[in-house]
N, C-alpha and C positions, 0 to 999 in steps of 0.2 A: 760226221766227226770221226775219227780215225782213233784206231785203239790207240793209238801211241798219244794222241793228244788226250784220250782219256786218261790215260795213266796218270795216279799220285806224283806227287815230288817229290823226289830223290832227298834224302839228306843232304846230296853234294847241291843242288839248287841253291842260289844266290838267296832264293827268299827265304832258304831253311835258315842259312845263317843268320837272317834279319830279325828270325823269331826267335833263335837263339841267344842273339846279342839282346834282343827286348825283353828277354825273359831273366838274361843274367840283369837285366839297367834295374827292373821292377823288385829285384829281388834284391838288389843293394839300397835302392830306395825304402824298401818295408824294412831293413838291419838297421839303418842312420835314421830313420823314425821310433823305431823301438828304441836307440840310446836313444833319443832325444826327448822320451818321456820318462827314463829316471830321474831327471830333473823337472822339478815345478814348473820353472816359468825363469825366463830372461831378467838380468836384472837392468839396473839404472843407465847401464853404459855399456859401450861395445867394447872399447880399449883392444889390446893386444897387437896396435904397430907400435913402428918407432922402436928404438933401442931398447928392448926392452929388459937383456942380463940377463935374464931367467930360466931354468931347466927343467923342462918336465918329465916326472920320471913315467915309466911303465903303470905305476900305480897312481898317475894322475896328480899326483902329489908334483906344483911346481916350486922350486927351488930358489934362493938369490945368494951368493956369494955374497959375507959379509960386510965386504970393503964396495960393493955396488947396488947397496939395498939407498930405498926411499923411505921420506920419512912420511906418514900415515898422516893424511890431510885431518883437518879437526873434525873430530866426531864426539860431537855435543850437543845436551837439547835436553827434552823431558824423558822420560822411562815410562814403560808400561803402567808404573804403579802411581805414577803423579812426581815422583822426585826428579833433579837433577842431576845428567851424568856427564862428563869430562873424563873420558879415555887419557887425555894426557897428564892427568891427576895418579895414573895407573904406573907414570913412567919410573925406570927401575926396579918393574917386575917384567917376565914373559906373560902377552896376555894374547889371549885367545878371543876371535873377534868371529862370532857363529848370524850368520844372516838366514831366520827365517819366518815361518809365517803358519799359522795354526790354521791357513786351511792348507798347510802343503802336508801330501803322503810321506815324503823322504824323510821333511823334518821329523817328524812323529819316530820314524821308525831310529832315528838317531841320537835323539834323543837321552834316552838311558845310557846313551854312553858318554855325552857330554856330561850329564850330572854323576856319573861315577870318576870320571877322570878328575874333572873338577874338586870333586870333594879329597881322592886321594891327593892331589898336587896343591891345594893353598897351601900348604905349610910349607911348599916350596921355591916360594915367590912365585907362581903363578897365578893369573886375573883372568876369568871368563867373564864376555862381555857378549850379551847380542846384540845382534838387530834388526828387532822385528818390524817388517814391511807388508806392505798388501792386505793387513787388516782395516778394515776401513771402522773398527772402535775398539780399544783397548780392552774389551768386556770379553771376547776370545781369544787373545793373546796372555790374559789375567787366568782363564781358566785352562791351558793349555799348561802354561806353568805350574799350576795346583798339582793337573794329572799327573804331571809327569816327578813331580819334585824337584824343580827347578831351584834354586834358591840364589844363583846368582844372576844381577841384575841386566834388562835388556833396553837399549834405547829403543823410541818409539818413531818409526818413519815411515809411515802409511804409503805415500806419494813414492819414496827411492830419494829422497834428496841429499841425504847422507853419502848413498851408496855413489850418485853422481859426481861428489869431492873427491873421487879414484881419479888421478891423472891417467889419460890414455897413455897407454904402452908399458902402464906398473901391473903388477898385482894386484887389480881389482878384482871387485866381485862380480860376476858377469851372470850368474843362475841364482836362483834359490832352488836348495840350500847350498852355501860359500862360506868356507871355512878358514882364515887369516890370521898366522901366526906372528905378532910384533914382537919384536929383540926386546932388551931391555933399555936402548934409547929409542923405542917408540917407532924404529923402522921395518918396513914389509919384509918378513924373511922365507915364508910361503904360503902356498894358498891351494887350493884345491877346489874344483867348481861340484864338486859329488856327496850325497851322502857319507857321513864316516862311519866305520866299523870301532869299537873304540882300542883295538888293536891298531889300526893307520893313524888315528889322531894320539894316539900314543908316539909313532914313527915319527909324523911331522914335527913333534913338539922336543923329541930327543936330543935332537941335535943343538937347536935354539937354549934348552935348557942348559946344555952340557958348557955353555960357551962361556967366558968370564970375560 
């Protein structure tokens, strides 16, 4: 064999480039895996073709003009604590529709900000409502509210079948945790598939609130 075929390969070689490009694919692959365990878990429904009006900002936070919003399919049933709940009992407040689940990380860590906003805004026609899913018995969704000081109420949907009443191509809820802002007739006016800070869920709810 000849020195010249012993020789290394040149950066310029066709196959340096191949280990270049496979090394940028692996490395976009491990970025789009790391987001994709800020969130829980996928929710009921896939949604997002079809017409769907809506704007998503830089901070995730998507948007609907309010002459192209939908109206919030029914969401009704039992709650975590045995009562029952009808969201559209809620209508002519702004309410706030929080989906998540006491084994999720995100929900936890978000928690304390729900229940702070919460408590600053009822006296402002605002309704926080959840919707816990993926527990499969209310006896740790009961105590996740304890911890945290939850005190407004959450429907109960083990299975997603709630979350499955999202028409494809609206504002549904797609991850846990899924945050959904309804107007005050009861239509989708945004939503966010992320954790909130309770500085963002303050943004999202500004503008809905401000609206007469």
């Amino acid at each position: 064999m000849s020195a010249a075929s012993r020789a290394p390969l040149s950066s310029n070689h066709p196959r340096g480039h191949v280990s270049s490009r496979r090394a940028m694919a692996l490395t976009a692959t491990a970025v789009a895996s790391a987001l994709a365990l800020t969130a829980c878990g996928s929710g009921g429904t896939s949604g997002g073709s079809g017409d769907t009006n809506f704007v998503t900002g830089t901070d995730g936070i998507a948007t609907v003009a309010k002459g192209e919003r939908v109206a919030a399919p029914d969401l009704s049933g039992p709650t975590i604590d045995g009562k029952q709940l009808d969201v559209a009992d809620y209508k002519g407040k702004v309410v706030v529709i929080n989906v998540w689940g006491s084994w999720c990380g995100p929900c936890r860590l978000e928690a304390k900000n729900f229940v702070a906003v919460s408590a600053d805004l009822k006296d402002q026609g605002v309704q926080f409502v959840g919707i816990n899913t993926r527990d499969t018995s209310t006896g740790p969704a009961v105590a996740f509210e304890k911890q945290y000081g939850v005190t407004y109420p959450s429907l109960y949907d083990p299975t997603g079948k709630l979350m499955l009443r999202f028409k494809k191509g609206t504002l549904n809820p797609q991850a846990i945790p899924s945050t959904l802002i309804l107007d005050r007739d009861g239509k989708i006016a945004a939503r966010t598939l992320q954790a909130l800070s309770e500085d963002n869920l303050r943004k999202m709810l500004k503008p809905v609130l401000a609206e007469k």
